[in-house]
N, C-alpha and C positions, 0 to 999 in steps of 0.2 A: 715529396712535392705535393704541394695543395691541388685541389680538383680544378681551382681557378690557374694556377700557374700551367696545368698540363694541358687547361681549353690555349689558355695561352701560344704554347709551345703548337698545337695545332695549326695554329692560325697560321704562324708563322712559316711552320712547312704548306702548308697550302697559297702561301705568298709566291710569287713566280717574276722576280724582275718589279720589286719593292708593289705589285700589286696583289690583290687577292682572286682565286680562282672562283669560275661559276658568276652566275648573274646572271641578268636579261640579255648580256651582250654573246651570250652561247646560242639563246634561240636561232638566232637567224640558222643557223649549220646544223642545228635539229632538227628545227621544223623542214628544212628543205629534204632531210634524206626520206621523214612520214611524207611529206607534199609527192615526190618523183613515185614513191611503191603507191599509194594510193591510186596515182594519177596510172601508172600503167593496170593494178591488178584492177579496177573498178574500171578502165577504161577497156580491157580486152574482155574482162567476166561479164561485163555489160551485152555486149557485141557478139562472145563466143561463140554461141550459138549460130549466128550468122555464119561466120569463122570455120566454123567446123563444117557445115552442110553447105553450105557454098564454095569455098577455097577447096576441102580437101570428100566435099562429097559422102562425108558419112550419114548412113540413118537416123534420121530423127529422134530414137530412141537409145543409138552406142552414142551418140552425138548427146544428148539429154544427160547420159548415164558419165559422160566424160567432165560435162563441167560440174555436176552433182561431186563426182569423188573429187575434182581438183577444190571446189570451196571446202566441202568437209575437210580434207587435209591441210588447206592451209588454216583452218580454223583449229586445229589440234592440235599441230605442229607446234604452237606458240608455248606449249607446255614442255616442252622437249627444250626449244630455246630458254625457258624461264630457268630451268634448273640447269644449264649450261652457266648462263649467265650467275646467278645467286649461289651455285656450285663452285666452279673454279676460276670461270673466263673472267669474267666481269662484265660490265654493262656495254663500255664502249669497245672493246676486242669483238665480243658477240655480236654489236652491231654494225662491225667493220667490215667481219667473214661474211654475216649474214648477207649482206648488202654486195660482197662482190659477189655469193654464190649466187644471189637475184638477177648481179648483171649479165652474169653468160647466160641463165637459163632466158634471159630477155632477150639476151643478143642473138643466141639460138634462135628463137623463134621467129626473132625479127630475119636474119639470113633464110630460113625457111619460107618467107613469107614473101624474098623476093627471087630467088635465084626460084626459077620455073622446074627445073630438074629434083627440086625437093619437094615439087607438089606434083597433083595428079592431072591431066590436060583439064583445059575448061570444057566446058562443053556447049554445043548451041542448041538452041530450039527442043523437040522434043525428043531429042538420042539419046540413049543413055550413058548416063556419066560413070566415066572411071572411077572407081572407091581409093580413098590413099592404099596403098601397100601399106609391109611390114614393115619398111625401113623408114618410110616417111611419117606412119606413122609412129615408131620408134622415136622419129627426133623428134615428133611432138610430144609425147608422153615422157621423155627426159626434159626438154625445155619445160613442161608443166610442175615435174616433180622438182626441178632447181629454183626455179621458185617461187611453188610454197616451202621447199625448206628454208630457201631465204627470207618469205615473208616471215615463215615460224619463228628466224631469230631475230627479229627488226621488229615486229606488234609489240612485244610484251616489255622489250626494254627501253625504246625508245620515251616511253610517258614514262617510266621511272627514275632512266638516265636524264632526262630534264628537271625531272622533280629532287633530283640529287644535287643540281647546278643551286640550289638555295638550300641554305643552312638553317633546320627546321628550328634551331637555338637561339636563333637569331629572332626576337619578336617581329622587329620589322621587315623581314623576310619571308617570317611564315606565312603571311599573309598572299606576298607575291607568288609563293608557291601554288596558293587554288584558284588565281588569278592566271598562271598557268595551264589550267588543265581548260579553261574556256577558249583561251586561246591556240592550246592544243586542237580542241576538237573544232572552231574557227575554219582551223590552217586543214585542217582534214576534211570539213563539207565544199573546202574552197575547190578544192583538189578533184575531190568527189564531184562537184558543179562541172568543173571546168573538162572531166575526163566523159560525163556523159553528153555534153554538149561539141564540145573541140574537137575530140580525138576520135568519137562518134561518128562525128563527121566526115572526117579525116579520111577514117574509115572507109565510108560508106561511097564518095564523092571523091577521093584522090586514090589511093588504096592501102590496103596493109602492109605496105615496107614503111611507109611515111607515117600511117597510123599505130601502128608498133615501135618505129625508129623514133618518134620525136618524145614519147616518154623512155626507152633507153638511154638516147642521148642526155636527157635530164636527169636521170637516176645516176649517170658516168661521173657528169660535173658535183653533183650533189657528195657523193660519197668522197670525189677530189676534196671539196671544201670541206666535210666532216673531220678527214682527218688532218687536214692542213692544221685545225682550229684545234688539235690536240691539247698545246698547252694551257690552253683557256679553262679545259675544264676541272671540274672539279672529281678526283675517281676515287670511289669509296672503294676498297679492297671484297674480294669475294670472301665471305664466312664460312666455306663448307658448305656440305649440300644439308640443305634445309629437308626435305626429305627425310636425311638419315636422321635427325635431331625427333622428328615426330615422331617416326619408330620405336627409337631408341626411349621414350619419354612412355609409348602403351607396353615395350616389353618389361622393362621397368615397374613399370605400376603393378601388371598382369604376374607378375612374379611377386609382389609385395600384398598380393590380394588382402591374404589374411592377417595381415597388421593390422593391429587397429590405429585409426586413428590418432594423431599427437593433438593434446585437448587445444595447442596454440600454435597458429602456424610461425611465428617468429621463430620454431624449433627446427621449423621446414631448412632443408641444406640448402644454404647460398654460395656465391664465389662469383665473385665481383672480377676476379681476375680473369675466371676461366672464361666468361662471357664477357669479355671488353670488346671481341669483335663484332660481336651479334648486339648488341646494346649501344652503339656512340651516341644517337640521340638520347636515349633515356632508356630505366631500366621498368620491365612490366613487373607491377606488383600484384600480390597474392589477391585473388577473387574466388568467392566463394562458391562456385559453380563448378560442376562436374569434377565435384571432392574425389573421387574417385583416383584421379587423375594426382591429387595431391602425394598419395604413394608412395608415385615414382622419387619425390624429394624425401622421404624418410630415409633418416640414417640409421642404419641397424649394428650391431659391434661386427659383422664380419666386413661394414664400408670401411668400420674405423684405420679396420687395417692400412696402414700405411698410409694414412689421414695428412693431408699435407702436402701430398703429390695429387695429379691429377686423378680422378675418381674413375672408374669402369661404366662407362655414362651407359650402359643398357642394365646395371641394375641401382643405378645411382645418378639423378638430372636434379639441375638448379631449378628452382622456384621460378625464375626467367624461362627457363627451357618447356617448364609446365606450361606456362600461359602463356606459350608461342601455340601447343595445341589447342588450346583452350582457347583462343583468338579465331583459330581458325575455323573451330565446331559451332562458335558464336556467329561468325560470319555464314556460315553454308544455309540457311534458312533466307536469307535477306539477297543472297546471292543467286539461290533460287527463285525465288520471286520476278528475275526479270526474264528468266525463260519465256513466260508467257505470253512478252510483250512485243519478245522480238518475233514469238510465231506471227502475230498481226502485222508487225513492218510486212514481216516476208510476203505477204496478200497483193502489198506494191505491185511487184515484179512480175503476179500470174495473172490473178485474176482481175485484177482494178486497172492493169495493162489492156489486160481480153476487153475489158466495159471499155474502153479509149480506141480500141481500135475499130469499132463498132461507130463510133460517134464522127460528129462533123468536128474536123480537129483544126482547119483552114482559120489564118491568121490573116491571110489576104489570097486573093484568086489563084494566086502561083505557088504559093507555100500554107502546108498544112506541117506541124507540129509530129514527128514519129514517135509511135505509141510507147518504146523505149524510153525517149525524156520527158515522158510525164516526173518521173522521180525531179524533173529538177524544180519541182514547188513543193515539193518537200526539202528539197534541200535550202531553197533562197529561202523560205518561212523557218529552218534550225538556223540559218546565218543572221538573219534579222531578229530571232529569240535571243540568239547568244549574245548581238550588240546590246537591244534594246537591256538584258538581264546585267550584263555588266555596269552599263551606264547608267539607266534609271533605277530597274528594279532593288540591285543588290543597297546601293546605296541609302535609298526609301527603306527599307528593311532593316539596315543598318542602327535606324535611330530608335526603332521599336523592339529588334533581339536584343542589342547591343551585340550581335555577333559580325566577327570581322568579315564573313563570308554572307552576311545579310540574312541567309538561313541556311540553318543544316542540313548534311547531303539526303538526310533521312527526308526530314521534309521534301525537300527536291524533288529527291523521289514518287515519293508519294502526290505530288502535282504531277508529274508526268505519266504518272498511270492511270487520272483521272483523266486526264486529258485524253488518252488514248483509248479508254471507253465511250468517249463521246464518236471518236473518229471511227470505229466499226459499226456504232449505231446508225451515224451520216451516213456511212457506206450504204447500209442497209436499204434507205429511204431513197438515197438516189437511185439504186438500182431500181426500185418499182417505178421510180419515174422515167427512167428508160425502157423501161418496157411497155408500162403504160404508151408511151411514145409511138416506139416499136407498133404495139397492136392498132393502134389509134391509123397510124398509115399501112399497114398490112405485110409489114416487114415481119411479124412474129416466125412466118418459113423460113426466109430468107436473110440465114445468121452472114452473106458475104457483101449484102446492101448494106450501105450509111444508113443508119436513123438521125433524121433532124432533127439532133439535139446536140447541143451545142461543149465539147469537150470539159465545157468553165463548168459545171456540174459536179466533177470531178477535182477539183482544187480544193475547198472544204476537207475532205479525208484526206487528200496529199498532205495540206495544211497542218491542220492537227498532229497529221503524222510525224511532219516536222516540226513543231511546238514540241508534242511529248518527249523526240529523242533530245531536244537539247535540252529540259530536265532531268528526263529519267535514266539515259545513257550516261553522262558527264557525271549525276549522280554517286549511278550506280559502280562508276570506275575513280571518284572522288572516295567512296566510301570504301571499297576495296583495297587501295593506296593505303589508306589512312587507317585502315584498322588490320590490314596486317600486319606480323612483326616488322619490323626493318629489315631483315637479313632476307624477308621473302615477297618484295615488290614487285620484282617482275613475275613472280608464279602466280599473284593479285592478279595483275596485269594479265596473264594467260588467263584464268578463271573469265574474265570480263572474255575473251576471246571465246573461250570455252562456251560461255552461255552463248553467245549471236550464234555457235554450233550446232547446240543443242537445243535452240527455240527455231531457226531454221530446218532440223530434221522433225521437231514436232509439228511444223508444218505440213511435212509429208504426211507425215503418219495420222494426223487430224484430218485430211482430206481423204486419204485413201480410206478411214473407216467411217467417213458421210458418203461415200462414192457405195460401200459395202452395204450400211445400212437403209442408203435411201435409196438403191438398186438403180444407183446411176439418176435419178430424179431429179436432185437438186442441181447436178453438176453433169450434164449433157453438154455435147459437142455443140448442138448450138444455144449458146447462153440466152437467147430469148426464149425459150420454151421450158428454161430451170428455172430452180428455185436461189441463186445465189445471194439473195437477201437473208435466207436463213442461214447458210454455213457465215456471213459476218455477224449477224446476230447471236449465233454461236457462241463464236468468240468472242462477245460484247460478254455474253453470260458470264464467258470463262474467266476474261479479264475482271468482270465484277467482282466474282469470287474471288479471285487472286491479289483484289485489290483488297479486301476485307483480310485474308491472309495475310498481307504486306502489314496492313493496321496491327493488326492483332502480334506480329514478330516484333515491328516498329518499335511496340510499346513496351514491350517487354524484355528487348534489347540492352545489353545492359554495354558502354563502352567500355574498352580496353584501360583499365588505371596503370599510370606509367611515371616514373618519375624522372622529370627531367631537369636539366641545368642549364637555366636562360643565362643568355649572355646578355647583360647589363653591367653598368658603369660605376663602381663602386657601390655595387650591392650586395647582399649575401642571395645568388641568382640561382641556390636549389630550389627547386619545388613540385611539388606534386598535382597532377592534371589529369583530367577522365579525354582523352584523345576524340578529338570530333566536339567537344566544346569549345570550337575557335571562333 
């Protein structure tokens, strides 16, 4: 059977009731189950704090320490879900479980938040307050750990199991694929907007059974309609754990050290059969980078043995299975690069909070602005980038790359890290203007007075913030998508996870060693007598460097060579492509 007849025969199993599966017509039952987790975990992680030292009365610092481990965990966890998913389960299984093990630990919490027997009495005026117990706080710390195991397995596959609903063979498809991921991250600032404003609220104003129960109720229906829409999609089967293939690919090599080299790699062992499940878009060809690695594909007469059966893949890997490693050694430099960007987001939440809560935030004599939803002009400025970049920019772009995506995600990137140098600069310069402020009315003692200066100050750095993430984020998770193997998208996806992990703890760790070195100077309890224009200048440094880093990987990046088999209409539709030239 021809390679054309067997695309053929595909099609046709993926037909469902004389139509074909996948499309646009799957987002809606996608994006709804990101929309519901978003909308609760940023809507309770926003607020927790409140939450925990109010509702249940803990110390400011076990309280500090609670939601600290609950983001770190659900930030890692997506890697545990990725190799579930690309392992055995598959994309939509994993985000089936995931998603019910999200609903009880939500429903838990939400039950706790209303039956008064699961919390600790309130307490009034100056008395002091009962601490939760062991048991109450028991149910919160299971409702926490249910999910983020659930968030764990819902982040990583949901953008891949969308990115699956388009057949990347299809020209006129591939396109709607990265058309996808704007819209992706769209449905998720939406979510985000609406959870630090609405639910915030909710909150704050009605209480937390209403403010808890009204994103559980949304997550219940959402994962109803997810699987309802089952036949709709399109399910690529799991390959095996991708994992074991890396392994099996360095022990191989590492045992074949002292071979020398074959003078041509066409000698390199291939098997087109053995990797039919890890290859369906196309198969990665031989690159000449970290030869080392090539090795592991050398046939020696003791593989020959029984040559014809499947091979002993830990001293014997296909030429594909090599530059599945090799893909992903090329990506780890480019993927580190955005550590540094999201330390800077994380300044949002602490410190550019602290400068907003300082400030005259009144929008009219009754209502002032809480220093919590400043993030949301960060968010409406990534909402208004993503419109304006799909609508004008990409198109304009269009006629001068000829690229279908307007410009590559490398570029992308590389604009949103600019832009994100400029927003810790801005930070910088506003703060001397608050304080300036500050000293000018004789507020400088007095860190718990307003200073007359007016919040709008503060929108610039929000701005920016939100301009950079909807380049450099979408980006950086366009880029990960796309140049990992196929067989390992969701583990991509976890990575992208990984980093907002790992540039949020370098947060920590950056602040505590300007707190060590500048003997608490810069970053005093009361921010008008520090120096907090220099810890963001800092980071302006650090980002500059990092962006000249990003240049210098950028350039020297070389993409994945892959060959694939476009489906076109009475054409001969192999051909060979460098991935990320779209």
């Amino acid at each position: 059977m021809t390679q054309k007849k067997e695309e053929r025969e595909m099609e046709k199993k993926e037909s469902h009731g004389g139509y074909k599966k996948g499309g646009m017509r799957t987002m809606p039952f996608i994006f709804a189950n990101e929309f519901c987790e978003k909308l609760a975990v940023v809507g309770f992680g926003t607020n927790m704090l409140s939450y925990l030292t109010r509702q249940l009365h803990l110390p400011l610092t076990k309280a500090a320490n609670t939601l600290t481990n609950f983001s770190g965990t659900a930030s890692l966890i997506p890697l545990l879900g990725a190799f579930i998913a690309d392992a055995f389960a598959g994309r939509f299984w994993t985000i089936t479980v995931a998603s019910i093990i999200y609903q009880i630990g939500m429903t838990c919490l939400t039950v706790s938040a209303v039956l008064p027997k699961l919390r600790p009495p309130p307490c009034h005026g100056n008395e002091v307050c009962q601490e939760a117990d062991s048991g109450q706080l028991a149910i919160l710390y299971v409702s926490l750990l249910l999910a983020a195991i659930g968030s764990g397995g819902i982040r990583p596959c949901v953008v891949a199991f969308g990115a699956d609903q388009f057949d990347e063979t299809d020209p006129k498809q591939k396109t709607t694929t990265w058309n996808f991921f704007n819209w992706y991250y769209f449905c998720m600032g939406f979510s985000m907007l609406l959870a630090v404003t609405l639910i915030v609220y909710t909150q704050e104003t009605i209480g937390w059974g209403w403010g808890l129960g009204i994103p559980s109720i949304a997550m219940f229906f959402s994962i109803i309609t997810f699987i309802v829409a089952y036949p709709l999609y399109r399910h690529l089967d799991p390959s095996g754990s991708p994992f074991t293939r890396l392994i099996q690919v360095m022990v191989a090599a590492y045992r074949k050290r002292k071979l020398p080299m074959v003078p041509d790699p066409n000698l390199l062992y291939e098997n087109d059969e053995l990797d039919a499940s890890i290859s369906l878009t196309g198969k990665l060809l031989h690159s000449k980078q970290y030869r080392f690695f090539d090795k592991a594909a050398i046939m020696t007469e003791k593989d020959k043995v029984g040559y014809g059966k499947e091979p002993n893949l830990w001293r014997l890997c296909t030429v594909h299975r090599v530059e599945e490693l090799k893909s992903m050694i090329r990506m780890g430099p480019i993927w580190a690069s955005g550590i540094i960007l999201i330390t800077a987001f994380a300044q949002q939440n602490t410190f550019s909070l602290q400068q907003a809560r300082t400030m005259n935030r009144h929008l009219s004599p009754s209502f002032q602005i809480p220093p919590g939803s400043m993030t949301v002009f960060t968010m409406v400025s990534m909402l208004t980038t993503l419109s304006l970049y799909d609508r004008i920019i990409v198109p304009l772009a269009r006629r001068y790359t000829g690229l279908d995506r307007g410009i590559s995600f490398l570029h992308r990137m590389g604009i949103g890290f600019a832009i994100s140098v400029f927003a810790t600069l801005v930070a910088g310069f506003v703060e001397i203007k608050r304080k300036q402020v500050a000293s000018i009315n004789g507020l400088t003692e007095k860190p718990q007075e307003i200073i007359p200066i007016s919040f709008c100050w503060l929108i610039p750095q929000y701005a920016l913030h939100g301009m950079a993430e909807a380049f450099m984020s979408i980006g950086h998770l366009e880029f990960l998508y796309d140049q990992a193997p196929e067989s390992m998208r969701s583990t991509a996806t976890a990575l992208f996870w990984m980093a907002i992990s790992l540039g949020n703890y370098g947060s920590t760790i950056l602040v505590t060693l300007v707190q060590v070195f500048s003997s608490g100077r810069w970053l005093p309890n009361n921010i008008n007598k520090g120096k907090l224009e220099y810890l963001y200048w800092l980071i302006t440094l650090l980002q500059l460097l990092n962006l000249i880093y990003y240049i210098l990987c950028a350039k020297f990046y070389r993409w994945k060579p892959i060959e694939t088999h476009q489906k076109e209409v009475d054409t001969n539709d192999a051909g060979i492509e460098l991935s990320g030239k779209v």
